[in-house]
N, C-alpha and C positions, 0 to 999 in steps of 0.2 A: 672510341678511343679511351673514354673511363672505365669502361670495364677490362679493356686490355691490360691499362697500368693499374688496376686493381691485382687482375692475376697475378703481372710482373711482381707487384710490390709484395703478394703474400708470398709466391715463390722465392724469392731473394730473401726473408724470414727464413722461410721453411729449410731450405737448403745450407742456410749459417751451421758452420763448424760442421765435423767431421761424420761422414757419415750420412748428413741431411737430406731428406728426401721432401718430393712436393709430389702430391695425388691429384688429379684433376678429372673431376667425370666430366664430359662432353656430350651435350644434347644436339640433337641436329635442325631441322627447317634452318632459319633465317640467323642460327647464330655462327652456321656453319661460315656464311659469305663475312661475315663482322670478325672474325677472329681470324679467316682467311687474309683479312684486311691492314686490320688495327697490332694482330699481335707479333708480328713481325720487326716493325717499327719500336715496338715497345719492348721488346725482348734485346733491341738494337742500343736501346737507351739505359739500359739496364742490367749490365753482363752480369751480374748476384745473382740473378736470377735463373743461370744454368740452367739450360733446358736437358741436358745430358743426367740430369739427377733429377728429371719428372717421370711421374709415372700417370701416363694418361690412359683411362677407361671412356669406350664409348658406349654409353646410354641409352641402348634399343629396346626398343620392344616387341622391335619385329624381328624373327629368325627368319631372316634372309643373306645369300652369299653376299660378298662385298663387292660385286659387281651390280647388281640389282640398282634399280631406281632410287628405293625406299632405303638403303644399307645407308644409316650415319655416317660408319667407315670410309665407307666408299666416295661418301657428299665430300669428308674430309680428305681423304687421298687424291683427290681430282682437284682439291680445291688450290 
């Protein structure tokens, strides 16, 4: 949950005034079920923090399709 309203609270900076954007790289294993979790709630708590003005990257190292076991994306899109 603190890392969720940590994202939240630097997105709602980032995103102030016109134009604002927030970047987020996303790693996969066990952060995937935590953010699945926690950020929902916390993006619920926190409307600054527009998610419509993020721009999320996920952080692989494997090239594999996003159906794959191993696909970040994929951990995230299922999640």
């Amino acid at each position: 949950a603190a890392l969720a309203r940590l994202v939240t609270e630097a997105a709602a900076e980032a995103v102030r005034g016109e134009g604002g954007r927030f970047s987020l790289g996303l790693s996969g294993g066990s952060l995937v079920e935590l953010l699945a979790r926690e950020l929902p709630p916390a993006l619920s708590a926190a409307p600054a923090a527009d998610p419509a003005r993020w721009l999320v990257a996920f952080c692989d190292e494997r090239l594999v399709p996003p159906e794959h076991p191993e696909s970040t994306y994929g951990a995230y899109r299922v999640s």
